[in-house]
N, CA, C and O of each residue as an XYZ file, in Angstrom:
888
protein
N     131.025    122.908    119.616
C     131.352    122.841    118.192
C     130.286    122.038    117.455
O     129.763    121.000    117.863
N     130.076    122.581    116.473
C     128.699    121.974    115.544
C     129.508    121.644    114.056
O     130.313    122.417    113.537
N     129.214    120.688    113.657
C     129.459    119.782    112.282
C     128.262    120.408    111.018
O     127.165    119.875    111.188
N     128.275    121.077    110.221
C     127.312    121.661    108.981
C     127.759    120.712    107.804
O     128.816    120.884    107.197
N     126.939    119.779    107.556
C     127.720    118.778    106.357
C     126.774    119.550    104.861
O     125.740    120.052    105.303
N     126.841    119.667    103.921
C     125.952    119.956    103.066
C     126.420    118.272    101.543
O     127.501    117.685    101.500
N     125.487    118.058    100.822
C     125.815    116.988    100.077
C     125.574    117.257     98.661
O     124.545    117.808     98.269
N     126.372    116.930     98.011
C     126.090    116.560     96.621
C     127.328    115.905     96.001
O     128.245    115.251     96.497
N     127.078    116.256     94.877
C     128.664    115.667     94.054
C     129.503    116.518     93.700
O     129.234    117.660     93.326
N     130.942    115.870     93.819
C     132.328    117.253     93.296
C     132.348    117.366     91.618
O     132.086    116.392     90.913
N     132.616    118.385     91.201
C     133.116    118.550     90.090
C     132.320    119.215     89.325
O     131.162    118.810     89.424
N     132.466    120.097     88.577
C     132.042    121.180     87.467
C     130.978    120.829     86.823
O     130.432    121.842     86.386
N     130.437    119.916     86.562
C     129.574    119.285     85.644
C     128.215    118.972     86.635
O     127.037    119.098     86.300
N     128.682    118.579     87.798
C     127.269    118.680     88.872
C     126.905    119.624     89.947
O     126.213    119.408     90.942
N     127.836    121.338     89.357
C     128.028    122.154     90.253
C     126.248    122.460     90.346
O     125.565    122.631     91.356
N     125.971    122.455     89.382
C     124.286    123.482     89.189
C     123.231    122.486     89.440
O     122.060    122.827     89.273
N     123.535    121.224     89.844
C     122.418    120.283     89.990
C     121.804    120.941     90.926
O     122.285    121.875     91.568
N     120.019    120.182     91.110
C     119.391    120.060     92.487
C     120.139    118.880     93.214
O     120.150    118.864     94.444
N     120.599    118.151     92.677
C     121.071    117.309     93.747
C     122.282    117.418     94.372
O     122.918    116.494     94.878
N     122.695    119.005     94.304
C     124.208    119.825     94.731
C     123.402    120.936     95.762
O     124.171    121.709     96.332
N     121.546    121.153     96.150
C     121.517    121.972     96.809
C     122.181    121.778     98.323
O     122.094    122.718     99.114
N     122.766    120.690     98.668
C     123.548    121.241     99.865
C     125.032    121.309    100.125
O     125.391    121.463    101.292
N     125.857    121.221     99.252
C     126.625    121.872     98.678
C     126.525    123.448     98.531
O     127.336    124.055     99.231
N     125.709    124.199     97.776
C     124.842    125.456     97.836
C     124.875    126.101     99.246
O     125.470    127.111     99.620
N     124.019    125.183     99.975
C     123.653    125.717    101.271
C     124.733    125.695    102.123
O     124.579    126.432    103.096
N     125.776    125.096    102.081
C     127.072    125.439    102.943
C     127.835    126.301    102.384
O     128.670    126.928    103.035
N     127.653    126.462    101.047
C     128.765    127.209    100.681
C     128.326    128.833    100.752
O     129.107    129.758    100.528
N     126.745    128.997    101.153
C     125.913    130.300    100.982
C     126.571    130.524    102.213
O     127.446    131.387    102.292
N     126.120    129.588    103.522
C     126.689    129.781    104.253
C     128.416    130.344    105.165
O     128.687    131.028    106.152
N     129.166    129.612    104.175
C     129.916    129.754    104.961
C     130.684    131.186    104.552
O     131.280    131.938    105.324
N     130.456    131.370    102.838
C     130.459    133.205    102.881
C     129.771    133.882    103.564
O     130.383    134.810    104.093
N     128.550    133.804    103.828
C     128.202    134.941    104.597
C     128.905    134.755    106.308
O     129.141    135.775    106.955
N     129.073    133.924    106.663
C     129.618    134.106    108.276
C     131.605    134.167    107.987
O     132.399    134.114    108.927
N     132.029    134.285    106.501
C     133.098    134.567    107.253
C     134.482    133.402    107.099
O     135.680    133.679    107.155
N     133.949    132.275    106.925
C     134.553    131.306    106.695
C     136.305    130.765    106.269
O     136.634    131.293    105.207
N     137.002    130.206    106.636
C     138.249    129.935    106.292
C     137.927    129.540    104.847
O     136.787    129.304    104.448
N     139.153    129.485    104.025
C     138.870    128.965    102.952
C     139.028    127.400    102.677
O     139.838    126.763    103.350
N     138.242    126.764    101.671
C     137.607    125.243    101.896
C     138.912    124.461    101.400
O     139.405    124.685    100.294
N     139.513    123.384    102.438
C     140.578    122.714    102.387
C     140.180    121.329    102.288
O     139.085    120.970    102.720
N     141.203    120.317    101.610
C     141.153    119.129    101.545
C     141.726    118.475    102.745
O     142.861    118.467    103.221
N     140.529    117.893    103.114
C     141.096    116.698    104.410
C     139.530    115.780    104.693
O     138.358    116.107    104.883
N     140.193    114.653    104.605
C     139.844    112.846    104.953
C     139.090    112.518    104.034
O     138.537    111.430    104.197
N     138.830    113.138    102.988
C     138.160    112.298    101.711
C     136.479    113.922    101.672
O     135.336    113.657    101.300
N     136.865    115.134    102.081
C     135.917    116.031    102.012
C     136.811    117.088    101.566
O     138.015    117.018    101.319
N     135.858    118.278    101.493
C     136.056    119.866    101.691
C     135.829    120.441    103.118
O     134.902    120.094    103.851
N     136.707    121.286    103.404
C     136.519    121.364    105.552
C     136.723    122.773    105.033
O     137.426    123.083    104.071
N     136.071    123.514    105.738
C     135.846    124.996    105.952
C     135.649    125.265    107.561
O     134.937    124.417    108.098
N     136.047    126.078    108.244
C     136.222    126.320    109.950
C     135.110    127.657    110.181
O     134.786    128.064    109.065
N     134.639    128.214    110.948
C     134.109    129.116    111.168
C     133.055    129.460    112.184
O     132.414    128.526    112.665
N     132.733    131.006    112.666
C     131.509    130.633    113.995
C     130.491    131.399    113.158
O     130.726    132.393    112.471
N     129.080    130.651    113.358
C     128.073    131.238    113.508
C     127.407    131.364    114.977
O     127.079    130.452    115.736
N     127.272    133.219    115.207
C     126.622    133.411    116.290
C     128.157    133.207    117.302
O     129.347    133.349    117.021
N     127.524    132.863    118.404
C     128.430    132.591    119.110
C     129.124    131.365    119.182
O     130.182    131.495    119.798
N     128.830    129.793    118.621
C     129.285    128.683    117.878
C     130.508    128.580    117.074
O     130.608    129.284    116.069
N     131.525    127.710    117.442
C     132.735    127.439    116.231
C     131.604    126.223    115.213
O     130.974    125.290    115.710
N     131.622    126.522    114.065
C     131.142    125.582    112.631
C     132.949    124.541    112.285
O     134.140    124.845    112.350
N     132.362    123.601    112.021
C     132.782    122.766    111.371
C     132.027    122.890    109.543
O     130.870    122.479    109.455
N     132.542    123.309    108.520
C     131.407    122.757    107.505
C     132.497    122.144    106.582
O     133.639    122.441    106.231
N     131.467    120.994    106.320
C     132.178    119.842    104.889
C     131.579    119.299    104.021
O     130.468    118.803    104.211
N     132.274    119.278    102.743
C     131.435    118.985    101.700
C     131.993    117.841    100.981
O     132.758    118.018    100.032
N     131.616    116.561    101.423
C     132.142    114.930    100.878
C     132.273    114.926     99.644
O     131.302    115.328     99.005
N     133.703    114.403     98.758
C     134.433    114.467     97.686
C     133.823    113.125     97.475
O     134.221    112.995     96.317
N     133.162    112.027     97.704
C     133.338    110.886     96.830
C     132.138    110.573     96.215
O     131.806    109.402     96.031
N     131.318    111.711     95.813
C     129.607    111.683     95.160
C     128.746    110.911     96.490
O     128.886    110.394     97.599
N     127.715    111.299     95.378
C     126.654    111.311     96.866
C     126.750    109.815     97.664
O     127.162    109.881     98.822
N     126.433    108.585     97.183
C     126.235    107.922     97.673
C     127.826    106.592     98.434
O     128.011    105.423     98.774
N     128.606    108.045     98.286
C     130.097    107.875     99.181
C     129.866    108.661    100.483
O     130.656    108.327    101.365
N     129.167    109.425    100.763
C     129.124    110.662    101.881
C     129.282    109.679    102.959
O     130.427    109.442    102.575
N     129.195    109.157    103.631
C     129.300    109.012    105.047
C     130.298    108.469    105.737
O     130.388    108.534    106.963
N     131.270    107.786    104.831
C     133.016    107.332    105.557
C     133.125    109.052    106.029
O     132.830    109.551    107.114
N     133.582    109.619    104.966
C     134.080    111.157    105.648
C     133.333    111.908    106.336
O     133.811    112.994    106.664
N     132.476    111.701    106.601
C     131.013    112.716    107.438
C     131.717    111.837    108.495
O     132.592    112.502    109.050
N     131.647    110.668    108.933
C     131.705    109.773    110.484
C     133.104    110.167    110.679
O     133.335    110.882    111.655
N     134.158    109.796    109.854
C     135.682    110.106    110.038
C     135.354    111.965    110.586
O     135.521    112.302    111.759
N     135.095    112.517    109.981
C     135.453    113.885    110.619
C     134.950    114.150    111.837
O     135.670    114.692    112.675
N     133.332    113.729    112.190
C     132.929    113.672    112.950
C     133.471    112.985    114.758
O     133.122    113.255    115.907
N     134.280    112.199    114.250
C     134.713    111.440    115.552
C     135.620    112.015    115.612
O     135.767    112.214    116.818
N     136.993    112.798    114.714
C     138.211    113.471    115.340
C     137.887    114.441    115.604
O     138.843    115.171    115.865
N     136.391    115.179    115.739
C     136.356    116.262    116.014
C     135.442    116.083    117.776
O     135.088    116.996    118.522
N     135.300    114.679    117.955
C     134.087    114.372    118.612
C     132.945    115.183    118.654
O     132.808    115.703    119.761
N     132.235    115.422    117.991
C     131.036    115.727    117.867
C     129.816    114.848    117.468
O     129.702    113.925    116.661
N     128.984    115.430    118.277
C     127.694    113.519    118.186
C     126.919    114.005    117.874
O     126.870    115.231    117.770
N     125.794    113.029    117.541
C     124.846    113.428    116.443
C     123.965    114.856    116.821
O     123.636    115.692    115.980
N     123.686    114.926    118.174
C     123.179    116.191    118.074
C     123.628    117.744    117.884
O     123.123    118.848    118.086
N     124.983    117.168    117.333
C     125.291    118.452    116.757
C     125.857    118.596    115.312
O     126.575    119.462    114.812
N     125.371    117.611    114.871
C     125.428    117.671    113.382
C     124.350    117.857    112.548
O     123.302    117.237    112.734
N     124.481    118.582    111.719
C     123.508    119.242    110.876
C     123.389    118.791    108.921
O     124.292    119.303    108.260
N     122.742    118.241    108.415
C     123.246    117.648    107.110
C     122.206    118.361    106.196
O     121.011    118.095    106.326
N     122.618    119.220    105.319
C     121.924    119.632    104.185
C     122.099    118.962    103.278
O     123.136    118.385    102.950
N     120.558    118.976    102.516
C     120.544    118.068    101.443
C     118.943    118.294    100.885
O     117.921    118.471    101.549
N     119.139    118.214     99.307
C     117.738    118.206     98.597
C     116.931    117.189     98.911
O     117.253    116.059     99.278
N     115.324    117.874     98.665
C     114.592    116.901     99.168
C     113.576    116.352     97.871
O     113.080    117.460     97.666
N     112.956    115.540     96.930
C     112.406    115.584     96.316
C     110.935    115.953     96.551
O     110.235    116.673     95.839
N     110.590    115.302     97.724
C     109.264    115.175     98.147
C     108.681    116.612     99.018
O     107.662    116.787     99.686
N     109.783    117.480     98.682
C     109.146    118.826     99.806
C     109.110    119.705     98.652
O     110.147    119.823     97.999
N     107.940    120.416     98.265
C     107.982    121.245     97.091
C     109.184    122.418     97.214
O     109.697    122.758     98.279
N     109.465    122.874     96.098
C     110.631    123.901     95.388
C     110.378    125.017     96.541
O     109.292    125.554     96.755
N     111.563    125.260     97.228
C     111.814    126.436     98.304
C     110.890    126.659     99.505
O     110.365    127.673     99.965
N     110.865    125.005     99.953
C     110.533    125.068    101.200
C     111.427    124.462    101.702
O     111.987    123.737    100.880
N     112.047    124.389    103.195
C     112.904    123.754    103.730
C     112.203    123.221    105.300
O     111.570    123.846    106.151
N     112.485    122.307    105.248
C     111.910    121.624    106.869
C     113.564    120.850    107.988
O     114.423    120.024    107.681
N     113.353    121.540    109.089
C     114.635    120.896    109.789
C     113.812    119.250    111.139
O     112.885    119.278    111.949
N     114.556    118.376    110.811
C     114.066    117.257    112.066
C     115.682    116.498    112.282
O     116.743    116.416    111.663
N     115.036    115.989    113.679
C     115.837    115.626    114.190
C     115.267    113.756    113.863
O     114.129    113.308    114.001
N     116.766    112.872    113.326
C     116.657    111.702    113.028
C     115.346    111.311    111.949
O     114.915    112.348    111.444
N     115.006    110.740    111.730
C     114.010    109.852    110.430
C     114.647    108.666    109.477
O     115.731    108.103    109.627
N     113.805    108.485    108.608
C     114.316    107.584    107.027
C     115.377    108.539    106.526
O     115.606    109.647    107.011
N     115.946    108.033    105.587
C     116.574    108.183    104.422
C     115.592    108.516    103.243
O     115.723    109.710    102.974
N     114.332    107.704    102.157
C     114.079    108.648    101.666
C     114.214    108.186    100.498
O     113.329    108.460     99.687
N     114.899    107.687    100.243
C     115.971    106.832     99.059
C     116.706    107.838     98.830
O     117.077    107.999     97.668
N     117.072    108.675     99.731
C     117.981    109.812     99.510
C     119.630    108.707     99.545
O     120.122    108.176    100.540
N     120.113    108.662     98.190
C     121.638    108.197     98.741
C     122.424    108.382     99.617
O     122.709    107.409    100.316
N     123.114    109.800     99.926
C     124.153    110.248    100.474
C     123.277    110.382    101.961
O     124.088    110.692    102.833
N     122.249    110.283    102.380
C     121.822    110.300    103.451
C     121.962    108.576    104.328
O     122.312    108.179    105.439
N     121.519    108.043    103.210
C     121.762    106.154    103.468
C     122.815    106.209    103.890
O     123.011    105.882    105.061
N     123.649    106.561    103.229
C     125.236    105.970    103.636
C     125.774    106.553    104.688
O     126.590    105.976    105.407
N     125.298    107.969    104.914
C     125.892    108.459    106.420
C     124.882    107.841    107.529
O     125.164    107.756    108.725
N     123.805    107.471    107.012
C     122.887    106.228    108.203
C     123.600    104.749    108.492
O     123.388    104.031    109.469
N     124.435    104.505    107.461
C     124.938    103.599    108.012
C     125.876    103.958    108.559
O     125.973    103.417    109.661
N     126.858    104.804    108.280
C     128.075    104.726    109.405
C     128.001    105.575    110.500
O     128.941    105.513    111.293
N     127.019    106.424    110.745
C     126.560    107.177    111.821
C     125.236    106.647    112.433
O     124.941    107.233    113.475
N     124.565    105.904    112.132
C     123.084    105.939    112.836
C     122.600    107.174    112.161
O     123.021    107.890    111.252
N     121.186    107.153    113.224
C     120.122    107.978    112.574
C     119.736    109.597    113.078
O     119.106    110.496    112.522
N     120.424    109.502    114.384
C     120.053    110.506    115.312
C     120.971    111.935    115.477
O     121.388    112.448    116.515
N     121.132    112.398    114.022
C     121.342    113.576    113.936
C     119.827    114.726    112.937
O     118.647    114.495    112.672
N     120.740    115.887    112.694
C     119.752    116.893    112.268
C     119.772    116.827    110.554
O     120.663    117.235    109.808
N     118.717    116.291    110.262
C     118.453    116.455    108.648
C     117.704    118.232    108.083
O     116.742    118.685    108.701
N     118.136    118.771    107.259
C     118.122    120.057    107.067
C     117.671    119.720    105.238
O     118.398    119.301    104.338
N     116.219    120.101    105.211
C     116.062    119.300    104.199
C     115.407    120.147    103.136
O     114.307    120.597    103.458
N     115.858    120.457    101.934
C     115.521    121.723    100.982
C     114.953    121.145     99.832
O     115.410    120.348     99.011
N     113.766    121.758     99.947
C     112.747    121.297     98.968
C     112.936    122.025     97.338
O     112.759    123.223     97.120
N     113.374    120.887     96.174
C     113.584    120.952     94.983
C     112.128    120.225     94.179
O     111.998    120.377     92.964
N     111.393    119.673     94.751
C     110.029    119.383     94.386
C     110.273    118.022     93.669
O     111.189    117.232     93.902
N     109.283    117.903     92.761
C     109.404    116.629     91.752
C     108.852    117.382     90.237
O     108.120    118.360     90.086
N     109.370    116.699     89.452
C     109.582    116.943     88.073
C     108.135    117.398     87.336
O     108.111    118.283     86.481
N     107.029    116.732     87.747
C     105.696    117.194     87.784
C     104.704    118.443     88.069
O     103.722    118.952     87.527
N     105.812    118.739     89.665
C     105.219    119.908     90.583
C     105.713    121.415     89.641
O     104.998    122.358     89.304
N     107.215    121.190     89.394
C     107.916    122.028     88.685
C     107.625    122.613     87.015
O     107.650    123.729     86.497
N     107.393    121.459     86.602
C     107.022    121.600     85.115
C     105.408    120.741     84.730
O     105.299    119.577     84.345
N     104.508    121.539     84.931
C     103.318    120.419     84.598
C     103.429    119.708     83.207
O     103.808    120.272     82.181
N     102.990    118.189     83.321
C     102.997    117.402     82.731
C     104.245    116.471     82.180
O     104.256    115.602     81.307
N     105.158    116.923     82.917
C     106.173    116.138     83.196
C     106.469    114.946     83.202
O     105.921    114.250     84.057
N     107.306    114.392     82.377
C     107.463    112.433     82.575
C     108.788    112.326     82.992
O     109.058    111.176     83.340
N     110.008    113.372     83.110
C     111.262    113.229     83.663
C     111.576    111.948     84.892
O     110.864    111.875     85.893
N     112.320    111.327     84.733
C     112.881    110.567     85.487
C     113.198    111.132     86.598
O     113.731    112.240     86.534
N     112.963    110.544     87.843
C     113.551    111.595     88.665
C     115.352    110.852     89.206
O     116.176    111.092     90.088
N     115.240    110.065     88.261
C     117.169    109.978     88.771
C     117.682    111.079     87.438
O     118.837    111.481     87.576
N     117.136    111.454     86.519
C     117.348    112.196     85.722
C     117.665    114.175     86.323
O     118.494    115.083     86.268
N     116.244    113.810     86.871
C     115.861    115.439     87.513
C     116.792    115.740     88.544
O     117.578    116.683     88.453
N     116.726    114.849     89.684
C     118.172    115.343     90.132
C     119.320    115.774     89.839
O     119.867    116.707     90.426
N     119.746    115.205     89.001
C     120.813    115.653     88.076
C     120.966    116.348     86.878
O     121.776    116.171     85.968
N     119.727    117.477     87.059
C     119.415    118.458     86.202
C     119.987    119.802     86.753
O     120.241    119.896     87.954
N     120.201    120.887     85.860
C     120.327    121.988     86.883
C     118.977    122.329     86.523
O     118.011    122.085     85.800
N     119.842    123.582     88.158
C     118.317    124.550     88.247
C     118.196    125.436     87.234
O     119.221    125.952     86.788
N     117.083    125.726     86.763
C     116.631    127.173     85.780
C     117.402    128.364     86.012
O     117.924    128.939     86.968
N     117.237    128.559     84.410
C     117.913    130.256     85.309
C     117.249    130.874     85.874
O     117.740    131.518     86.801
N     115.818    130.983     85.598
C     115.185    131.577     86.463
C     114.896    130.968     87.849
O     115.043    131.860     88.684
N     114.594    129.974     88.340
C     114.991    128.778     89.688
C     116.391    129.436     90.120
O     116.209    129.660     91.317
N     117.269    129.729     89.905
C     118.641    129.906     90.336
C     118.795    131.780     90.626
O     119.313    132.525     91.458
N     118.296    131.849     89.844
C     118.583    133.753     90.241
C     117.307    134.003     91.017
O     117.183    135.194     91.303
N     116.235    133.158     91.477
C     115.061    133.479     91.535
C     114.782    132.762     93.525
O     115.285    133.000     94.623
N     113.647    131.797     92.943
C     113.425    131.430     94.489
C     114.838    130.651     95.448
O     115.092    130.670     96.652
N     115.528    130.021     94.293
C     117.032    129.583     95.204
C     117.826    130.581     95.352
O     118.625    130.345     96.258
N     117.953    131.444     94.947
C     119.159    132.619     95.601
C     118.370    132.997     97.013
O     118.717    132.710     98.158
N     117.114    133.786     96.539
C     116.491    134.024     98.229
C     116.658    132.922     99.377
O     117.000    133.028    100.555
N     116.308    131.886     98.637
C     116.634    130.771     99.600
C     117.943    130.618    100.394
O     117.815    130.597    101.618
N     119.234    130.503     99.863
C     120.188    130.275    100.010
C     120.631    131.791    101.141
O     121.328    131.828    102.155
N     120.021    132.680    100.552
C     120.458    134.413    101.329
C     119.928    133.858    102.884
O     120.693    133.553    103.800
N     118.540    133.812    102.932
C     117.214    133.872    104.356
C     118.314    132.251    104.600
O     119.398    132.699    104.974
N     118.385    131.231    104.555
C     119.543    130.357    105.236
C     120.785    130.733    106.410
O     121.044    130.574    107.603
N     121.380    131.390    105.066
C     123.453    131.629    105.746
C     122.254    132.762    106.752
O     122.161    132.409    107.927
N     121.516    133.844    106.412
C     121.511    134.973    107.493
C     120.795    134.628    109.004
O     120.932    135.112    110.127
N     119.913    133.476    108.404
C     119.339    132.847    109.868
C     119.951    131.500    110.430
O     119.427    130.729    111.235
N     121.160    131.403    109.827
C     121.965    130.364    110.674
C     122.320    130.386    111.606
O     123.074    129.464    111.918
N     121.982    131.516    112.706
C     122.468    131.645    114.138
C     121.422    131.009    114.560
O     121.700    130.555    115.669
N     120.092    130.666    114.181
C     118.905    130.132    114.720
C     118.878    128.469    114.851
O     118.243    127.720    115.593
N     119.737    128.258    113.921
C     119.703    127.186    113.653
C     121.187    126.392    114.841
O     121.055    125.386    115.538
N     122.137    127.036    114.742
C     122.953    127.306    115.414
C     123.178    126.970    116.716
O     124.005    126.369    117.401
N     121.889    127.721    116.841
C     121.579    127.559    118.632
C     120.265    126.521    118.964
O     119.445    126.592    119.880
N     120.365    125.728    118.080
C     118.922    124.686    118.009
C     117.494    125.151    118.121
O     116.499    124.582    118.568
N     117.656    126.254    117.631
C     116.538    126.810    117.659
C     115.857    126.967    116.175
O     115.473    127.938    115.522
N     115.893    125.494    115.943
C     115.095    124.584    114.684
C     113.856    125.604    113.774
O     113.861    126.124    112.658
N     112.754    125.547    115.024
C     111.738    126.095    114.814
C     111.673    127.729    114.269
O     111.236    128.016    113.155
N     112.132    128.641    115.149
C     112.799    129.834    114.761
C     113.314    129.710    113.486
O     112.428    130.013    112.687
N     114.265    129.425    112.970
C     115.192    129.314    111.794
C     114.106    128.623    110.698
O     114.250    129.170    109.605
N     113.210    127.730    110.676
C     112.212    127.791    109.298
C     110.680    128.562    109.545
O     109.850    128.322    108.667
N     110.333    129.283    110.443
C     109.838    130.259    110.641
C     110.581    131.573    109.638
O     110.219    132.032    108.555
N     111.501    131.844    110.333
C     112.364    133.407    109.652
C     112.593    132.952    108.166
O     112.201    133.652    107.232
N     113.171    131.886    107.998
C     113.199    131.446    106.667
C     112.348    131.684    105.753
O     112.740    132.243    104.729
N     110.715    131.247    105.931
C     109.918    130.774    105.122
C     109.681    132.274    105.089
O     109.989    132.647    103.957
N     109.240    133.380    105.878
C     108.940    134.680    105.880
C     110.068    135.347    105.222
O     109.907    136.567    105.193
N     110.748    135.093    104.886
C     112.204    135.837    104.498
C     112.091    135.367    102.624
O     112.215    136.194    101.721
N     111.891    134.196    102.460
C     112.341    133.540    101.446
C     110.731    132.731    101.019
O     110.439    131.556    101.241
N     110.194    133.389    100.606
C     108.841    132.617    100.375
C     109.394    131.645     99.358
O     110.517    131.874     98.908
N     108.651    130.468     98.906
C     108.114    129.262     98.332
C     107.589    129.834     97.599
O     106.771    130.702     97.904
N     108.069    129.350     95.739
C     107.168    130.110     94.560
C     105.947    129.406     94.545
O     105.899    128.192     94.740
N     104.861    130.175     94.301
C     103.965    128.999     93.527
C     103.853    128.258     92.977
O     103.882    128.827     91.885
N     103.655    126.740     92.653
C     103.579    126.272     91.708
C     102.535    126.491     90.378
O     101.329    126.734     90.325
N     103.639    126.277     89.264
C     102.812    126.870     87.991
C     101.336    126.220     88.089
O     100.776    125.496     88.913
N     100.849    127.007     86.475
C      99.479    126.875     86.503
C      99.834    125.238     85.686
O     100.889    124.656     85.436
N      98.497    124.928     85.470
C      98.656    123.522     84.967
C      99.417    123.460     83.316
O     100.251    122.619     82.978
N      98.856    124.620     82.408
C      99.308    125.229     81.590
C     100.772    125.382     80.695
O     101.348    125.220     79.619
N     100.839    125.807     82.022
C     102.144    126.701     81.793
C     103.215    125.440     81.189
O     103.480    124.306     81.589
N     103.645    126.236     80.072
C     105.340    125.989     79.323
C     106.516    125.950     80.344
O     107.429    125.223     79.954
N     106.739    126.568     81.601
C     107.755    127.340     81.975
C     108.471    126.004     82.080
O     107.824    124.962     82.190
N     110.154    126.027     82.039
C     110.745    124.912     82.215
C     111.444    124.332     81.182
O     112.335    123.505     81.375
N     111.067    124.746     80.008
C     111.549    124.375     79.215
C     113.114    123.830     78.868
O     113.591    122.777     78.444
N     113.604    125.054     79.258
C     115.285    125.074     79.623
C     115.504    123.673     80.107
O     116.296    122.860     79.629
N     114.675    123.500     81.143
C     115.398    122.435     82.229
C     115.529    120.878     81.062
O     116.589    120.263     81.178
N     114.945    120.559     80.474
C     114.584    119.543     79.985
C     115.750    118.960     79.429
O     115.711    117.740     79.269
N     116.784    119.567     79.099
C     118.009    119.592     78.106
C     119.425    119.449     78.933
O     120.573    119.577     78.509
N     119.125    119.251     79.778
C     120.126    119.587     81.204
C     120.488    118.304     81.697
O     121.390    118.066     82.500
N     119.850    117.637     81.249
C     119.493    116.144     82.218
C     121.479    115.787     82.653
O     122.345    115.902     81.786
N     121.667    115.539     83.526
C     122.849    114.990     84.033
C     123.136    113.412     83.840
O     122.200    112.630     84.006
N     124.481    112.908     83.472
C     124.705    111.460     83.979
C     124.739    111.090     85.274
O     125.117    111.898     86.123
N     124.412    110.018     85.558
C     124.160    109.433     87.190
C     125.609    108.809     87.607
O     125.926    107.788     86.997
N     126.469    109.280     88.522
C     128.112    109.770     88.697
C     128.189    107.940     89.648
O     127.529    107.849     90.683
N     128.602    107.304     89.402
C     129.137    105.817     90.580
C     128.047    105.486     90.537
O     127.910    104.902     91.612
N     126.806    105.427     89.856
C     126.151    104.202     90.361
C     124.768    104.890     91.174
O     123.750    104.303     91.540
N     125.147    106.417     91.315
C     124.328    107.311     92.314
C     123.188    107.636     91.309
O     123.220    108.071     90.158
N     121.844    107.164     92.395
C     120.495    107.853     92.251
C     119.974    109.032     92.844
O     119.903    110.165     92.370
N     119.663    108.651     93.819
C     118.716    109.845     95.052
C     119.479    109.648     96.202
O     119.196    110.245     97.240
C-alpha cells in the first residue's frame, strides 16, 4: 500500500492557485484510476484506490499548507506505511512551469506544507515536485512577490494549456511511479507533456495573472 499526499489549501478561493498544484495532481489522479469518492477523516480528504497493480491511499490535508503534516503522519501510521512509500505532491517555485522532478528525501525549500510534514515525519520519503516557475520566468519583468504568486491562479491559458497536459501525462503514468519506477515516470512525462517555453523577454503575456493575487490563509507563505 502506497500513501499519494498532494498539498495545498481547502476552500474555493485557493482552488486555482499554484500553490493548490498538488491538490490538482491527486485529484487528476485519482479520476483517472478510478477512485472512491474523497471522504473526511483525521483532519484530511482520503480517497482509496489501485494504481497498476498497487492499493493508493490519496489525501489532501484540510488545515492549509503549513498545517499538512499532523494528518499526513496520523494517516500514515494507521495505515503503517513508511516513508518509502509515500509520495507528496507539491509546487515547486524553483523548477520552471511544467517540469516535474521526483527524489527521494532532501530540504524543504521554504516550501511550508513540506516543513511541517518534515517535522512530524522526518525526511525520507518521495517528494514529487511540479514546477510552477517564479514570477519573473513566467511573466518577464516581473516584481510579484512570490508569497503573492503562489497564491495566484493559474492563467487561463496556463490552466487549459501546459497544466492540463501536465496533470493528463501524470494520473496516465502513475503506474510508473507506482512501482518506483521514479525515473520512467518523468521520462514518459516530460515526452508526453512537454514544458512551455519560456516567453520572449518582450512579451505582455500574463497579464491576467497580475489581478489574481491571493491572501496568505494562517500565516502561510511557501
Amino acid at each position: 500500500m502506497l500513501l499519494f499526499v498532494g498539498l495545498g489549501n481547502p476552500g474555493r478561493d485557493y482552488a486555482g492557485n499554484r500553490h493548490n498544484a498538488g491538490f490538482m495532481a491527486v485529484d487528476a489522479l485519482a479520476d483517472r484510476h478510478g477512485f472512491s469518492g474523497w471522504k473526511a477523516r483525521g483532519g484530511a480528504q482520503v480517497a482509496e484506490g489501485c494504481v497498476g497493480t498497487q492499493k493508493i491511499i490519496a489525501i489532501k490535508p484540510q488545515g492549509y499548507m503549513n498545517k499538512s503534516g499532523l494528518p499526513v503522519a496520523e494517516i500514515a501510521r494507521f495505515y503503517k506505511i513508511p516513508p518509502e512509500d509515500l509520495f507528496v505532491f507539491y509546487d515547486e517555485i524553483d523548477l520552471a512551469a511544467g517540469k516535474i522532478r521526483v527524489k527521494r528525501g532532501g530540504g524543504h525549500g521554504g516550501h511550508n506544507g513540506i516543513r511541517d510534514i518534515d517535522r512530524h515525519l522526518g525526511t525520507d520519503y518521495w517528494r514529487v515536485r511540479i514546477g510552477v516557475g517564479r514570477p519573473e520566468q513566467v511573466i518577464p519583468g516581473s516584481q510579484i512577490d512570490i508569497r503573492k504568486w503562489v497564491l495566484m491562479d493559474f492563467a487561463a491559458a496556463e490552466r487549459d494549456g501546459w497544466l492540463a497536459s501536465l496533470l493528463r501525462a501524470m494520473a496516465d503514468e502513475a503506474p510508473l511511479l507506482a512501482a518506483h519506477d521514479e525515473g520512467s515516470f518523468m521520462s514518459r512525462v516530460a515526452h508526453l507533456a512537454p514544458a512551455p517555453k519560456p516567453p520572449a523577454p518582450e512579451s505582455e503575456a500574463g497579464t491576467d495573472m497580475a489581478s489574481n493575487a491571493g491572501t496568505s490563509p494562517d500565516g502561510e507563505e511557501t
